[in-house]
C-alpha positions in Angstrom: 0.0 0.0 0.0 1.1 3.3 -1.3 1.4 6.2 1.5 -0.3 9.3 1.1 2.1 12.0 -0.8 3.4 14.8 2.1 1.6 18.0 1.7 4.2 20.4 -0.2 6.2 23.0 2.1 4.2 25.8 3.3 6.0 29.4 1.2 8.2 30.9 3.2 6.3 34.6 3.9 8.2 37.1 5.6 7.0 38.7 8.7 4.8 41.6 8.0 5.9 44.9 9.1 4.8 46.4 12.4 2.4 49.2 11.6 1.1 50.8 14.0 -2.7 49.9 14.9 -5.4 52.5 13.4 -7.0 53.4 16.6 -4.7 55.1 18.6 -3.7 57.5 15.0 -7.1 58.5 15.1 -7.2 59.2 18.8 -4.2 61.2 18.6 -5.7 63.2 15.3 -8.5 63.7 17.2 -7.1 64.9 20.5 -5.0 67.4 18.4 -8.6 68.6 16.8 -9.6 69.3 20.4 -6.5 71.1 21.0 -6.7 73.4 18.0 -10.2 73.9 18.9 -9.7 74.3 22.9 -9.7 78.4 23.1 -13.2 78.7 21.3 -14.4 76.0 23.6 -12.9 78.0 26.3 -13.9 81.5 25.6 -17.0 80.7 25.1 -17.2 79.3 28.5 -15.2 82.5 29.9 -18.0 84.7 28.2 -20.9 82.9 29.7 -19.1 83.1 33.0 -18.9 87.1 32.7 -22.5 87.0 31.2 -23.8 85.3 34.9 -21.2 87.6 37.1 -21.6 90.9 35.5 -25.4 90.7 34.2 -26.8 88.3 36.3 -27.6 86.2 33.9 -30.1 83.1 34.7 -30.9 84.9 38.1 -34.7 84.2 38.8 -35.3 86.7 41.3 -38.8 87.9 40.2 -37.8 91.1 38.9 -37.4 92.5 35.4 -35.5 95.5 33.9 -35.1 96.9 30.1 -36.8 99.7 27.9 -40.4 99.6 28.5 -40.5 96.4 29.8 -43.9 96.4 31.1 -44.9 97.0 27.4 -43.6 93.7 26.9 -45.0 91.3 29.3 -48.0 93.1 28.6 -47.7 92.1 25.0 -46.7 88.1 25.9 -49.9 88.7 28.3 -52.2 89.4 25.2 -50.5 86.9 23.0 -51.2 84.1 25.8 -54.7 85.6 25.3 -55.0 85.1 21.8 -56.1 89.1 22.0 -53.5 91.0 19.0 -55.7 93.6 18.7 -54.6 94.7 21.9 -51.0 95.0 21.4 -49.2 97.3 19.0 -49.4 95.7 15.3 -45.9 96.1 15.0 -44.7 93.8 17.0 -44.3 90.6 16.2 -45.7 87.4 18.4 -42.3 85.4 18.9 -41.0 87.0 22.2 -44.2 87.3 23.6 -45.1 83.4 23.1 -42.5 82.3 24.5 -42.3 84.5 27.6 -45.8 83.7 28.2 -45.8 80.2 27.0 -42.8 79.6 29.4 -44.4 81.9 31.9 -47.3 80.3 32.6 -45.6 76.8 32.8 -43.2 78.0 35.5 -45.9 80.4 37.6 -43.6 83.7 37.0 -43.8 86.0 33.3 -40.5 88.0 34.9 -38.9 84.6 35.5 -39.3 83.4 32.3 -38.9 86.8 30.5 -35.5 86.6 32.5 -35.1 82.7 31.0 -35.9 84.0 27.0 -33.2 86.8 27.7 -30.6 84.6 29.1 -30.6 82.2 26.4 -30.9 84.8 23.9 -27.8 86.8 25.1 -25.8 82.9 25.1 -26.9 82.2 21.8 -25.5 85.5 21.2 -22.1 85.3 22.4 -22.0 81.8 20.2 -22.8 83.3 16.8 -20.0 85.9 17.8 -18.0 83.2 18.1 -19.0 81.2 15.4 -18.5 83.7 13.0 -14.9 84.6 14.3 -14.1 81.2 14.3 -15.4 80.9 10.6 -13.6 84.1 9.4 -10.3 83.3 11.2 -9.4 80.9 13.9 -10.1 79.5 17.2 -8.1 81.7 18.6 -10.4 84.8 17.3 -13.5 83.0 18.3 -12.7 82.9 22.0 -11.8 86.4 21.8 -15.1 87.4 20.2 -16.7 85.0 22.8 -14.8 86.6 26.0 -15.1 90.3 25.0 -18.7 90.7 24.0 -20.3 90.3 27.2 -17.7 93.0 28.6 -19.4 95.5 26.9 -21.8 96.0 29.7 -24.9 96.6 27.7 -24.6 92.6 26.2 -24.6 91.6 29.6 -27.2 93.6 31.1 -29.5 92.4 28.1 -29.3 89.0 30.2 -32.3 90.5 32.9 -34.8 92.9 29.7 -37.7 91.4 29.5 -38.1 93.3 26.2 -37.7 91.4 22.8 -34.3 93.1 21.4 -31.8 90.5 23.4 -33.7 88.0 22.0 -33.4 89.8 18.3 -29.8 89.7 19.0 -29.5 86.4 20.1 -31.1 85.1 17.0 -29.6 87.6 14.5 -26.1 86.7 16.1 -26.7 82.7 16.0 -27.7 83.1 12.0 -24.8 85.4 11.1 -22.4 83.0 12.8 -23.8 80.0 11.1 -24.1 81.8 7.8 -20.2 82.2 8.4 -19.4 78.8 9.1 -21.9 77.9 6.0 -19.6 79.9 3.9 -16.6 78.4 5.0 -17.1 74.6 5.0 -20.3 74.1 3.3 -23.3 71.7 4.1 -26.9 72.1 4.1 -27.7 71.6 7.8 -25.5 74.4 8.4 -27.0 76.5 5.8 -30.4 75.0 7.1 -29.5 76.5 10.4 -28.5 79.5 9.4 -31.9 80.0 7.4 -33.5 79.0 10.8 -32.3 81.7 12.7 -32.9 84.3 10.4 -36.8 83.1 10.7 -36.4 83.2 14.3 -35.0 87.0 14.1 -37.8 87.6 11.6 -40.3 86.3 14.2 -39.1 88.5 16.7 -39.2 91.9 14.9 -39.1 92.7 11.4 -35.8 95.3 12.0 -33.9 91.7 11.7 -34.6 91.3 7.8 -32.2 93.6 6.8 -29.1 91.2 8.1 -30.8 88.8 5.1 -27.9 91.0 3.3 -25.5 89.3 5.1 -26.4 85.8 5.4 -27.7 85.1 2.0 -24.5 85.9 0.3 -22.5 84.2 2.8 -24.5 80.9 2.3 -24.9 81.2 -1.1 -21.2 81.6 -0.9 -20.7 78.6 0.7 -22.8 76.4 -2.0 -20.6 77.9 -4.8 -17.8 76.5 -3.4 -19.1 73.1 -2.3 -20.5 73.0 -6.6 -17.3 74.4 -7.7 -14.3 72.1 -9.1 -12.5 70.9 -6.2 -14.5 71.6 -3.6 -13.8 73.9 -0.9 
């Protein structure tokens, strides 16, 4: 009986190289990404900081400042009442639904009023950033961040009960995401960006003429996304 033939030698590979494993590249990319990016993150935390120590920012004490305030919660009392006709025609319904849609829910109009502006003046301080991170660098966006609520009027904004620090808030937010639109494209960024300019629109009609600045700047940003290349 004939034995079985022996299986031919195995070829002789050579040792792969040692390359380092994927993961730990990408960590390290992405902890130099957090880096680069660390003094937006930070200023913006800075400017929030000055925002609650100089203007009181988030306080709910029950009491309200701001031009003609009274007007104001007066008007989010009307809105709440489904009663325009007794409110001034100008004004649009935005700031007065949600100061009185947030004010009946927590018991207090001047708390919430206090709330709307809070938020507003944030969202304020990010679009600055935003856009001076867009235009130029981290760096730039931090600074923007840190020295707007130093001008004491931005942080007094923080306790109006009136609509314009929410005007702000929402004209600052679109402009900064217009910016960042322009600079690397994508359509929930432009979609943003459109989103707050409706929000500013909402909240007084003195808004629309910023749709000078953030139209170009996110049509700007599609022409270079269609372009050759890319961005």
């Amino acid at each position: 009986m004939t034995g079985a033939a022996a299986p031919p030698d195995a070829p002789n590979v050579p040792n792969a190289p040692n390359v380092p494993d994927a993961p730990p590249r990408a960590r390290l990319r992405a902890l130099r990404a957090a880096l680069h990016e660390a003094p937006l993150a930070l200023g913006i935390a800075a400017g929030l900081a000055i925002t609650v120590h100089l203007g009181r920012a988030y306080l709910l004490d029950h009491k309200l400042e701001g031009y003609r305030w009274p007007d104001y919660v007066y008007t989010a009392w009307m809105v709440h009442a489904g009663r325009p006709e007794h409110y001034d025609s100008f004004r649009n319904p935005l700031h007065g639904a949600l100061v009185s849609g947030l004010g009946e829910a927590i018991g207090s109009y001047a708390d919430a009023a206090v709330i709307v502006s809070s938020v507003a003046v944030t969202a304020m301080i990010v679009g600055a950033a935003l856009g001076a991170r867009a235009l130029a660098n981290p760096l730039a966006g931090g600074l923007a961040a840190v020295t707007l609520p130093m001008c004491l009027p931005v942080a007094d904004a923080a306790r109006w009960a009136n609509l314009y620090p929410l005007l702000g808030g929402t004209t600052s937010l679109a402009v900064g995401l217009a910016a960042v639109a322009a600079r690397w494209p994508h359509p929930v960024t432009a979609a943003l960006a459109g989103s707050g300019m409706a929000l500013a629109w909402g909240t007084d009609a003195r808004a629309l003429p910023f749709l000078g600045v953030v139209v170009p700047l996110v049509l700007l940003g599609a022409w270079r996304a269609a372009r050759p290349g890319g961005p």
